[in-house]
N, C-alpha and C positions, 0 to 999 in steps of 0.2 A: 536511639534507633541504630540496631547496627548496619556496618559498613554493607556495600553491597554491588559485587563485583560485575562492574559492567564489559560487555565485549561486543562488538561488532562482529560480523562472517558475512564475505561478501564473494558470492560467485560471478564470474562472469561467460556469458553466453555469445556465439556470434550475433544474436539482436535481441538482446537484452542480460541487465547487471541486476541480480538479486541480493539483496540487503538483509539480512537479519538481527536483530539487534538483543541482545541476550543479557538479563539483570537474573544474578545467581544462576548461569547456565539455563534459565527459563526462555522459553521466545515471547517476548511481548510487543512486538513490532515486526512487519517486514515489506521489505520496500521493492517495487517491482520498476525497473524503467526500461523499455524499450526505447532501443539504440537510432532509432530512425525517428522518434519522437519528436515531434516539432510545435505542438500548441501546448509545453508544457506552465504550468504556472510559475509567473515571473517572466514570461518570454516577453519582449518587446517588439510590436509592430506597427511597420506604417500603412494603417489602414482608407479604405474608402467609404462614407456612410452610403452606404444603400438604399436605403429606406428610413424616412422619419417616422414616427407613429405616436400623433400627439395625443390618442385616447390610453396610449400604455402611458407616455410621458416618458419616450424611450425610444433608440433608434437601433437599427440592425447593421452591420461594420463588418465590410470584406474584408479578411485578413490572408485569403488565400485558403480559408477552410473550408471544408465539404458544408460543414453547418456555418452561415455565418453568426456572429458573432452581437451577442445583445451587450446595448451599453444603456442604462438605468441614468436616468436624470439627477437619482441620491447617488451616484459613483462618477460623477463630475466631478472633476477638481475646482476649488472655488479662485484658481486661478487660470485658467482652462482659454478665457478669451484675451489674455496675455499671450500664453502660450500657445493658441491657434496663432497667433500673428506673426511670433519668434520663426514658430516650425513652416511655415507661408515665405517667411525672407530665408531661410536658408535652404529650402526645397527650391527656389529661385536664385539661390549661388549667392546670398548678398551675406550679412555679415553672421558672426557664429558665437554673439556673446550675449547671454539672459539681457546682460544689461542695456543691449541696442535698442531694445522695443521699448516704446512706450507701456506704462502700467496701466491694464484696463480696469472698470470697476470688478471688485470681487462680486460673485456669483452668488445671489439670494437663496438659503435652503428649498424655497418653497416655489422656483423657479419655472417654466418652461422651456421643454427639448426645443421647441422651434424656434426659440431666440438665441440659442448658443450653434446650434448646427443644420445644416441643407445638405439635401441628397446631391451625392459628389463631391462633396467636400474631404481633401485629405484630413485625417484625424489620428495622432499619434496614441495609441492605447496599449496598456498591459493587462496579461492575464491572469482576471484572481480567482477563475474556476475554470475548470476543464470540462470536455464535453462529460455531460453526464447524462447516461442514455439516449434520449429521440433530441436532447436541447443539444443548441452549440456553446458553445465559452463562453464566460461572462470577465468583459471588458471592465478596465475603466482610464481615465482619463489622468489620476494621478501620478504621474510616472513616480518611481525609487528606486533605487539602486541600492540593495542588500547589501551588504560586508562583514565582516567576522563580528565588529565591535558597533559598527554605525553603520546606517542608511542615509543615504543622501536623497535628497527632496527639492528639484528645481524650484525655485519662487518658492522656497519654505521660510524664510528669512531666520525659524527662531531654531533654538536647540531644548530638545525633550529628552529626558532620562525617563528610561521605563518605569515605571511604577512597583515593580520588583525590587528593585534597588532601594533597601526600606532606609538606610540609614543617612538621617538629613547630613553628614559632614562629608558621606561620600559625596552622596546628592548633587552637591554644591563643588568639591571639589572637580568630579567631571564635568561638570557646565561651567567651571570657569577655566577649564584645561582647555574645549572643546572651542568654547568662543572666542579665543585667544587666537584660532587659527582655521575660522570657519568660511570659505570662501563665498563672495559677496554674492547675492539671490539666490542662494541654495541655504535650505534648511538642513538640520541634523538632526538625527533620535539617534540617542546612544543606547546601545542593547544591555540587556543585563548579562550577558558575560564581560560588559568590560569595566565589571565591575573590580575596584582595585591593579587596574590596567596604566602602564606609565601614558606620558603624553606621549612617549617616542612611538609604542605600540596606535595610538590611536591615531596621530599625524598618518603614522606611516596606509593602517587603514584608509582614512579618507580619500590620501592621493590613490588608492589602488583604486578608488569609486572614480576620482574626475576623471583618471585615465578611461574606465568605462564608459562615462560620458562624453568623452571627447571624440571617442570611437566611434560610435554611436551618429555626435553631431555629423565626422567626416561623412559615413553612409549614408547619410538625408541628402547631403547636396545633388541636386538635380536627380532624386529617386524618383520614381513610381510605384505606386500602389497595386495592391498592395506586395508586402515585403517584409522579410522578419530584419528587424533594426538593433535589437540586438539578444541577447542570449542570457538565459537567469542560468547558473552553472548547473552541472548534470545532477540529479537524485542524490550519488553516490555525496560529490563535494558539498552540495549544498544539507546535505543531512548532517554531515561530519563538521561542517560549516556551524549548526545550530545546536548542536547538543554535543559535540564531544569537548572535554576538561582535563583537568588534569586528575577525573575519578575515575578515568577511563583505565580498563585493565591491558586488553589489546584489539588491535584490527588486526583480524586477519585475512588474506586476501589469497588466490589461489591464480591468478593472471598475473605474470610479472609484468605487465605493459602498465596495469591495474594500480600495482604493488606501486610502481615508481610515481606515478599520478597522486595515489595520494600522500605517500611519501612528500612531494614535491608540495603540495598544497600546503599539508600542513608546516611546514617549513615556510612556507611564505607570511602564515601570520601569528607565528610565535618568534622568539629568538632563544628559546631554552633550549639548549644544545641537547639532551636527550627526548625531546617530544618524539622526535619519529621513530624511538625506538620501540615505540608500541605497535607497532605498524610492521606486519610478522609475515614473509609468502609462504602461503602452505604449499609442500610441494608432497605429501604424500599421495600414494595413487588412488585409496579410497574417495570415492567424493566429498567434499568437502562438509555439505552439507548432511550426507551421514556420519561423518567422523562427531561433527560435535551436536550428532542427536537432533538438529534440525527439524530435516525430512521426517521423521515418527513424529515428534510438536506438532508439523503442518498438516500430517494425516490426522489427528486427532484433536487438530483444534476446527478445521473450517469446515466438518462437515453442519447438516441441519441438526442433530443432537449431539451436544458437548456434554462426554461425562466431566465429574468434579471427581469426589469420593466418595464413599462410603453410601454409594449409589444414588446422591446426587446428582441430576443431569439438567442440563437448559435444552431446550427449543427454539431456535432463532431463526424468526424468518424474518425476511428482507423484504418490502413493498416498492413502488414506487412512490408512496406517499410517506413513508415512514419504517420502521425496524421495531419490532414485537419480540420478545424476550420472556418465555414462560419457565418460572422456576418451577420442579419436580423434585421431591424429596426422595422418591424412589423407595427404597427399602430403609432409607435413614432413621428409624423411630427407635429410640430407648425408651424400655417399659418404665423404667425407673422415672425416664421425665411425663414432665405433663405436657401436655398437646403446645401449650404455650412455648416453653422451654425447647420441646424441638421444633418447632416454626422459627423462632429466632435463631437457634444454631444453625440451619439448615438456612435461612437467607444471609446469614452473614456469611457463609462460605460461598454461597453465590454472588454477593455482592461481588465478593477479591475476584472473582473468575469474569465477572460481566466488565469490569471495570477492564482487565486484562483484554475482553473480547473485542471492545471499542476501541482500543489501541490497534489492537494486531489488524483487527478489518479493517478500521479507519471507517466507522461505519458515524453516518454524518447527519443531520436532520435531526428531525423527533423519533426518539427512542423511547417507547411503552415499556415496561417491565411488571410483571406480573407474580408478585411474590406469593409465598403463603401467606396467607392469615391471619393476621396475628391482633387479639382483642387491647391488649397491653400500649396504652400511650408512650409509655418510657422507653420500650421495646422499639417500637414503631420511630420515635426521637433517635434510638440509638443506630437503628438503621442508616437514617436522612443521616445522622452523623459522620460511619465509618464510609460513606457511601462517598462523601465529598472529600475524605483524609484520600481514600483510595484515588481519587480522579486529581488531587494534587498535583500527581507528578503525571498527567496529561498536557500537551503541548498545545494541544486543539482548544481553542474558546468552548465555553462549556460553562452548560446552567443545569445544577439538577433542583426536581422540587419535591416538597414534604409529601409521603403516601397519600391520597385519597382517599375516600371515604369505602370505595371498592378495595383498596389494596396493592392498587396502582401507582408507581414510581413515573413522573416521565420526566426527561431529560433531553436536554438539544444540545446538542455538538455540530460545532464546525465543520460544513462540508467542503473542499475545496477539489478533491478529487474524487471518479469513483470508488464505492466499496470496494475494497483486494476482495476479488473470491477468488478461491483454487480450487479446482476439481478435486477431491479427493478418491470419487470411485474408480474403480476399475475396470477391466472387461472383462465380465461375466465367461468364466471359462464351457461353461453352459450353453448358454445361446448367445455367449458372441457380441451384446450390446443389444439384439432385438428386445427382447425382456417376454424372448419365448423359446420354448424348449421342443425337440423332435420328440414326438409320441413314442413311448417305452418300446412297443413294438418293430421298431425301424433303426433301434439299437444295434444289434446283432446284422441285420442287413448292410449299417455303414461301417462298422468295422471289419466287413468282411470286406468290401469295397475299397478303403482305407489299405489294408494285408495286399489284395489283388494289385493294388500300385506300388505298394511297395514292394514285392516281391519280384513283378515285373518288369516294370519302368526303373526303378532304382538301383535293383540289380541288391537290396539289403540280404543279407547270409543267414542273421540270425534277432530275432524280433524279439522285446519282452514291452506286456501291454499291464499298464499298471491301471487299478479298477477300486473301487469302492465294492467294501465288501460282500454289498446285496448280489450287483453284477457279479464278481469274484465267482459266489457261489454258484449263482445261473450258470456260468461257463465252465464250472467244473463238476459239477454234482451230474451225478445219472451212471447208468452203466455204460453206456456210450454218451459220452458230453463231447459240449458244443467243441473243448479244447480237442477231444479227442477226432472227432468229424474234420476239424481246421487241419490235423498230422498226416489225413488220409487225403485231403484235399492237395494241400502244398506239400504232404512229403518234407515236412519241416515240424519240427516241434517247438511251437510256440507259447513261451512260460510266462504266464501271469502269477501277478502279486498284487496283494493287497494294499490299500491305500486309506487308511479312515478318515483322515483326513478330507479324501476328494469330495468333492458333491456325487451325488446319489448319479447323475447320468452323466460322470465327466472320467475320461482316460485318455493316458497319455503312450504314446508309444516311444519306442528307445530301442537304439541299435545295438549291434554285437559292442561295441566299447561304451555302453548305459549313457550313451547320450543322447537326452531327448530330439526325437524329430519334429519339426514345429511343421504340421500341413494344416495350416487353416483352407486354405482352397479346396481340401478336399471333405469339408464338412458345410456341406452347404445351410446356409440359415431360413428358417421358415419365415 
């Protein structure tokens, strides 16, 4: 497989930091965080149950959000009435160690909400989904504490390597690195970056976690509810946190504030004296995000039709139940293949682009896909195949399943946030956003109206009104035309020029030094 040049581009805004994430100068990812953000996933708070609701088997958790906050009886920690007792003595000032509390019985899969929690009751929870349309967050009880190489797990007592991590002598060597030096009632998962990682890199991790939790503990003592307890780090770090390596080509960043932050980060948990050299401020004055072709990727990946090639296009629509994905061959057919042959060319180029799609949307749930047609078993096998190499290097949990008897792909992916949309249209230089236009007739009456202010009120010298050719000719054909009536009126001769470009009832006007005058207020919208 060849090498495959990864970069980050990250702008940042006064309230909010946008992420793009670039494999072969492609965007296949982009990350949006608003800077005043506060129910992000991973945040930690100390909430109030609200409401119990033993018909859901599920109870409802103020955390200070507009929506509050569901917590699921399956997202209980199966240590949880341990840890109600702990988080009870130190919200009470008394002592601040796992191990002061008595161990209660672990928690039955198959349990009831009303034997672990009552409305009113303080409840420590973290967020493993974010409001997602009309819902609030979804809670749970488990606390962790994320880190470059490891997660720390109150009352976890054991230590887990990722399942990534395929080779049994690494396996073994990080779990006997890790339990050498794993502090008492807290659990550990080692990540699969740290794989191949000294003990001194993963010592040094851990303590960067208990210092988090000890923070943490400090701000429970004699809190109230509810209360954010502690902080999962921002988009920016915690992305750069879970996928950047040493395949990384550069970050570049265009906020010196930005620049040194992550700078600074990544320095914290490497010790290779050139890591931060990838880590680049842009300081040209183009935007950042058109200098490296961004902004064109963005308009042309998130509208509701994505072309591919060779007149390929998808259809994506988004529900609140699910994401529908209709493949279109367009004009794609070689006479030379048989119907067969371009059905398969024509979805495996869709697959590479659908598989790209769910990345960059981050689009979560059940995903329908509606390919062509295709009668061929082998074909249909080869699709399921490249479909799941393609979704490989996806971060998100993710099941895809064999076509159906229809010709239907469906796939479930991990929702934790909502879908990125970004507006891609524009305003209509026409009618403005209404999605209507002034009757042809009343043309000639608003640019005359338009001229009368500017000649008046503005005091302009000399006018040129640029026109779509139809208009063009309206205002200049006849033996007295409209141009020439406008010379007799204002005693000014006013030069238009052609535009083929413009839309058929759109013009622009421009002063003695061709620069355009923007009067939307004087174009009133129907």
């Amino acid at each position: 497989m060849p090498d495959i040049t990864k970069e980050l581009v990250i702008t940042a805004h006064p309230s909010e930091v946008q992420i793009a994430f670039l494999e072969n100068k492609r965007l296949v990812e982009i990350h949006q965080e608003k800077t005043t953000e506060q129910f992000s996933v991973g945040n930690i708070f100390l909430g109030k149950v609200r409401k119990v609701m033993p018909g859901l088997n599920a109870a409802f958790v103020n955390i200070g959000c507009d929506k509050d906050a569901f917590l699921h009886y399956l997202d209980i920690g199966p240590n949880t009435l341990t840890f109600n007792n702990f988080l009870q003595g130190v919200m009470a000032g008394g002592k601040r160690s796992l191990g002061a509390v008595e161990r209660k019985p672990v928690l039955e899969k198959g349990g009831k909400i009303g034997d672990v929690l009552t409305a009113g009751q303080p409840v420590l929870v973290q967020i493993a989904k974010e409001c997602i349309s009309t819902k609030g967050p979804r809670v749970t009880t488990e606390i962790s504490f994320a880190g470059r190489y490891s997660v720390l797990v109150p009352y976890g007592d054991k230590v887990f390597v990722s399942q990534k991590i395929k080779g049994s002598s690494e396996r073994k060597r990080l779990r006997q690195i890790v339990s050498g030096f794993k502090p008492r009632n807290f659990g550990i998962i080692v990540r699969t970056v740290a794989e191949g990682k000294t003990a001194e890199d993963l010592e040094k991790d851990i303590n960067q976690l208990l210092e988090k939790w000890q923070q943490m503990i400090e701000k429970l003592v004699r809190a109230t509810p509810p209360m954010k307890a502690a902080t999962e780090l921002d988009r920016t770090s915690s992305f750069i946190r879970d996928i950047v390596n040493s395949s990384f080509h550069a970050i570049y960043v265009d906020n010196k504030d930005l620049y040194d932050e992550v700078r600074n980060y990544i320095k914290s948990f490497t010790n290779e004296k050139d890591a931060t050299d990838i880590v680049k401020l842009y300081k040209d004055r183009s935007p950042i995000f058109e200098h490296f072709n961004v902004a064109k990727q963005i308009k042309s990946s998130f509208g509701k039709v994505v072309t591919i090639k060779n007149g390929i296009y998808l259809v994506i629509e988004q529900t609140e139940a699910l994401c529908v994905i209709d493949v279109n061959s367009g004009n794609r057919v070689k006479s030379s293949n048989s119907q067969e042959e371009n059905a398969i060319q024509v979805n495996l180029a869709a697959a590479e682009e659908i598989a790209r799609q769910m990345r960059l949307r981050d689009i979560g749930g059940i995903i329908v896909i509606d390919f062509i047609d295709m009668s061929t078993a082998a074909n249909r096998t080869l699709l399921y195949k490249q479909m799941n190499e393609l979704m490989a290097a996806d971060r998100a949990r993710h099941t895809v399943l064999q076509l159906s008897k229809f010709g239907l792909m469906q796939i479930t992916r991990q929702r934790i946030r909502p879908v990125t949309t970004i507006d891609t249209l524009e305003r209509c230089p026409v009618c403005h956003g209404t999605g209507k236009i002034k009757p042809a007739i009343l043309i000639e009456e608003n640019i005359e109206n338009i001229l009368d202010f500017l000649f008046q009120k503005q005091s302009e010298r000399e006018i040129t009104i640029e026109l779509h050719p139809i208009l063009y000719a309206y205002f200049t054909k006849g033996l007295i035309s409209k141009q020439m009536k406008w010379f007799f009126k204002y005693k000014k001769w006013i030069r238009l020029r052609e535009n083929s470009e413009a839309h058929l009832l759109q013009y622009k006007f421009f002063n003695k030094e061709m620069e355009e005058i923007i009067l939307w207020d004087t174009q009133p919208q129907q």
